[in-house]
N, C-alpha and C positions, 0 to 999 in steps of 0.2 A: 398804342397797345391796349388793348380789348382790356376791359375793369370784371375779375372772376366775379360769381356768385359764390353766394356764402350760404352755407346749411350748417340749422345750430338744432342740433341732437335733443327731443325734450318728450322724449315719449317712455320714458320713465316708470315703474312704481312708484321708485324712492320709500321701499319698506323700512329703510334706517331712518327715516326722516319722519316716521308716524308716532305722534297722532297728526301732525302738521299735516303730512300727507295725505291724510285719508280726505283732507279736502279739497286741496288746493293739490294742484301737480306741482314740483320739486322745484322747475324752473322757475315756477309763478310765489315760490315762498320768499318773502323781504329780506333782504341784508341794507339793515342802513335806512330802511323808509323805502326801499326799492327793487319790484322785482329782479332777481339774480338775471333772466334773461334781458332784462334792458340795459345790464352793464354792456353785454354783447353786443346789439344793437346802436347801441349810441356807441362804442368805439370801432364797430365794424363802417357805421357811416362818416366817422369822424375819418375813418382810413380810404374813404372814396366808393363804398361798396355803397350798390346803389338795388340789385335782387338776394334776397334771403329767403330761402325754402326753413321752414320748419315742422317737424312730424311729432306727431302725437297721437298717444293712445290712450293715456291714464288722463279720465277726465277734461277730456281734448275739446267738449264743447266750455269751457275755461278761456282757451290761448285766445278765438279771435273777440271777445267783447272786451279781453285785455291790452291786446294790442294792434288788434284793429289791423288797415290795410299797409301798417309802415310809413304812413305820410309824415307823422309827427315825427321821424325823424330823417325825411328822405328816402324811404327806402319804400320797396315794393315788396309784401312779404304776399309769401303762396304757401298753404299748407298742407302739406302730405298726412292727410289722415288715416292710419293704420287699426287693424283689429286689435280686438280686445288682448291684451295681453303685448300686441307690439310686435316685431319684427326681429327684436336682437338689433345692434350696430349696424351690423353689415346689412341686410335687409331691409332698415328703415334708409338707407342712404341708397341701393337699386332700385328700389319705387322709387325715390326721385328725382332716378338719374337724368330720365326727360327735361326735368328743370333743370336742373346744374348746368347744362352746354358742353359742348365736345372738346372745350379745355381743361386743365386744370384749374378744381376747384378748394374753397376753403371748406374747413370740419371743424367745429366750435361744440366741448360738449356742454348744454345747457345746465350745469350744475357744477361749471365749476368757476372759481374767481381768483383771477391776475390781474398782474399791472402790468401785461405785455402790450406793446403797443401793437398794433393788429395792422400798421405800418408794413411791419414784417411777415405778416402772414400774405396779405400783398402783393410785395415784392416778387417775394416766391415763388407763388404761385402763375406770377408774370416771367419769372427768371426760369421754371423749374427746367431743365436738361432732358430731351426729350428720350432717351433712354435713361429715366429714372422715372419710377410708376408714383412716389407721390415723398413727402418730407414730413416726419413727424418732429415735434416738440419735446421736449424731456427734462423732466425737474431731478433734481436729489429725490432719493428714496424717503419718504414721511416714516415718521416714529411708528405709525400705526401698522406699517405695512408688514411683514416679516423679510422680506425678501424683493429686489427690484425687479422691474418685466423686461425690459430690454438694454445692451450693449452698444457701447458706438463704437466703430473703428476705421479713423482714415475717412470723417461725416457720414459711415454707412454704419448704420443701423443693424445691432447683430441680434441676435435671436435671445441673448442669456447676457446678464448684466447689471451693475447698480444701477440703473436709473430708474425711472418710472414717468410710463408715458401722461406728459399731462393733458390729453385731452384735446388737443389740440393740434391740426392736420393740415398740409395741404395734398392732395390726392389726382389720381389723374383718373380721370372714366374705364380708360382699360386696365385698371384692376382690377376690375371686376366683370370684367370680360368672361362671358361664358356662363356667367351667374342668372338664376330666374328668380325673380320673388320671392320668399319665404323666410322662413325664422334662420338667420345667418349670421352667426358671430363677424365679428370682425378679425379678431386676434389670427386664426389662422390663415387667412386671406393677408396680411401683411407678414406673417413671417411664411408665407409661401415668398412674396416679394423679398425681405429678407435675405432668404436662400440663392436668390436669382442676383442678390447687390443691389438691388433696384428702388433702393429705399434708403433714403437720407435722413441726417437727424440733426436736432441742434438743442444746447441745450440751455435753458433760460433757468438763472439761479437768482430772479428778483420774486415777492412774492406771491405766491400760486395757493391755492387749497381745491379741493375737493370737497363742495361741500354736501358729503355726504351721511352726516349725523347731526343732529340736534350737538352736541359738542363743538365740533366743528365750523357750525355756524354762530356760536359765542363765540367760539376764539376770531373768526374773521371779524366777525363786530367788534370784538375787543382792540382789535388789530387798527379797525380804521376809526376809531372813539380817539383812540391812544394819538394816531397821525394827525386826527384834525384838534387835539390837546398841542399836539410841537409844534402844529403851524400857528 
């Protein structure tokens, strides 16, 4: 069974995350002593994954003197370098669809941090049911949020719902079938899928953030200060 490609999402502003951001891009900011995107990386290769596309637009000559061609951790990375401002979700991942391959691949967004093992993203993505266009991931709803983004029901993924997506995808190329380059959310492209049933979900209640404010990223530091105090 063929090993998917992996694309980790990092073409970002990260306007919540400034002044940090105004220099460094979002993926590239430390939790721990460690770039946020090398958690990815080393447990996307710890799970067998051997090509990762990465795209960038906010200060993108950054990613490769950071992480280089993915040898130090196994991996072969290729960069999708987009225009100023970025593509939106859906649009940084059509540009590189070329890379991905004509299976179902992984979607890792570069800003956020779990302790999912990436085993399961995988799996999945080897397992996915070839009428079902891709399988999202799903936390509890965060304190910050007002309101969840999507529904499950019966593993399908409804349009309206507690949960909230964390970030975290396996996808198949023909969702995006018919699409050309350009600034392209994602959200409606998956609840088009959605509507169609063709979209699976599952949902991981170990812990997850988003880290998308300076706040955010003390609590997750606080978070692993605290686990390596137990251990």
């Amino acid at each position: 069974m063929s090993t998917p490609v992996a694309m980790i999402l990092a073409a970002g502003r990260g306007k919540r995350l400034r002044p940090l951001t105004d220099q460094c891009p979002k993926p590239l900011i430390a939790l721990d002593g460690k770039p946020l995107i090398e958690y990815h990386l080393e447990k996307l290769a710890q799970a067998g994954i051997e090509q990762v596309v990465i795209n960038c637009a906010w200060l993108c000559e950054q990613f490769e003197p950071a992480l280089g061609d993915g040898s130090r951790w196994g991996l072969s990375i290729h960069y999708s370098y987009e225009p100023e401002g970025g593509l939106e979700t859906a649009g940084g991942i059509i540009q590189a669809l070329p890379h991905l391959g004509q299976t179902p691949f992984i979607v890792v967004n570069g800003d956020v941090f779990s302790e999912l093992d990436y085993h399961e993203l995988v799996d999945c993505a080897q397992q996915l049911s070839a009428n079902k266009l891709g399988h999202l991931w799903l936390v509890p709803t965060p304190e910050f949020k007002a309101q969840g983004d999507f529904g499950l029901l019966e593993h399908c993924v409804q349009e309206q719902g507690e949960w909230t997506f964390a970030g975290m995808s396996v996808l198949r190329p023909e969702l995006f079938a018919g699409q050309a380059v350009g600034f392209t959310p994602l959200a409606p492209i998956l609840r088009e899928a959605m509507a169609q049933q063709a979209l699976l979900g599952s949902v991981y209640t170990g812990y997850w953030s988003d880290i998308g404010t300076i706040e955010r990223l003390q609590t997750a530091q606080a978070y692993l200060d605290a686990k390596r105090y137990a251990d």
